[in-house]
C-alpha positions in Angstrom: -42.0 -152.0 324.9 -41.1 -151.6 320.9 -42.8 -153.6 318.6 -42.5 -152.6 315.1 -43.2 -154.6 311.8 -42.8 -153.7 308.4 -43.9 -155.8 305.2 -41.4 -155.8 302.7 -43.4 -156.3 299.9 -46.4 -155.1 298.4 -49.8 -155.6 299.0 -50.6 -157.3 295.4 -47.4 -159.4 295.6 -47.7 -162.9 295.5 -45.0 -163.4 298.5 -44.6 -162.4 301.5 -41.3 -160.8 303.5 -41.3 -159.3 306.7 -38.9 -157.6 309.2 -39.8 -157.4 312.7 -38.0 -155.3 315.9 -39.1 -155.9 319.1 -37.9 -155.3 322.5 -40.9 -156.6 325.4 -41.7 -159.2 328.1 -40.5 -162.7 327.0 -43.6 -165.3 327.1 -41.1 -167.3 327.8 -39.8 -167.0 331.6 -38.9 -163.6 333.4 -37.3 -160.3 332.0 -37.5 -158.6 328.4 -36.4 -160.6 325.0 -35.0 -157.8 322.1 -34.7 -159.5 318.4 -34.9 -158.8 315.3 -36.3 -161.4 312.6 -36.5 -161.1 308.9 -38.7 -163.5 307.2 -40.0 -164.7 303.5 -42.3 -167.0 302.6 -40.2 -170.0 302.9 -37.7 -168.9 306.1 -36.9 -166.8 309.1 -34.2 -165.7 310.4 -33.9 -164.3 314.0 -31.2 -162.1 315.8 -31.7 -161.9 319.3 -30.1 -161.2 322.3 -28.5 -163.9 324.1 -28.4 -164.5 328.0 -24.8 -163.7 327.8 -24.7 -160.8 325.6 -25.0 -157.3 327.0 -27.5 -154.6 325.3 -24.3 -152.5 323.9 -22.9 -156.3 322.4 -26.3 -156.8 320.8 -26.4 -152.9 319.4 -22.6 -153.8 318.2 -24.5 -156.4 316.4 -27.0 -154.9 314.7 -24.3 -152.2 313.8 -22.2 -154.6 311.6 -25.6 -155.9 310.0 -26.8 -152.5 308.9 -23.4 -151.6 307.8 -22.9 -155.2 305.7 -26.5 -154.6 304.3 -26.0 -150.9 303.3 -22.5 -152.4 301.6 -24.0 -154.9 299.7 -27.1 -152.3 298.9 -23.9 -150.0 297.2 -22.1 -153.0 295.4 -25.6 -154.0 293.8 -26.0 -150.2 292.7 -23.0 -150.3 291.7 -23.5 -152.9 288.8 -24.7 -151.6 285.6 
């Protein structure tokens, strides 16, 4: 089991943001769920692994989000 959240703000702020990781039994049915959700105070959004992905097709996935992220992280560093 992996079960890792992270607050993405600080503790005086007057929102909240999260990013969880998880990879344990499902509550619902049989087997193991793997997601990974990213929340604010108004949404969530949740990448999980489908019935009809694979574990590599859902790491190929996480791979093009980290690598779009850490692109957009450089363009916005970019601007003066």
């Amino acid at each position: 089991m992996y079960n890792q959240r992270v607050w993405l703000n600080g503790k005086n702020a007057p929102s909240t943001g999260a990013l969880v990781a998880y990879h344990g039994k499902s509550p619902y049915g049989k087997g193991t769920t793997e997601f990974l959700e990213l929340s604010d105070c108004h949404s969530s959004v949740r990448l999980h692994r489908a019935k009809n992905d694979s574990r590599k097709m859902f790491i190929q996935k996480l791979k093009l989000l980290v690598r779009t992220i850490n692109k957009f992280i450089k363009h916005l560093e970019s601007l003066k």
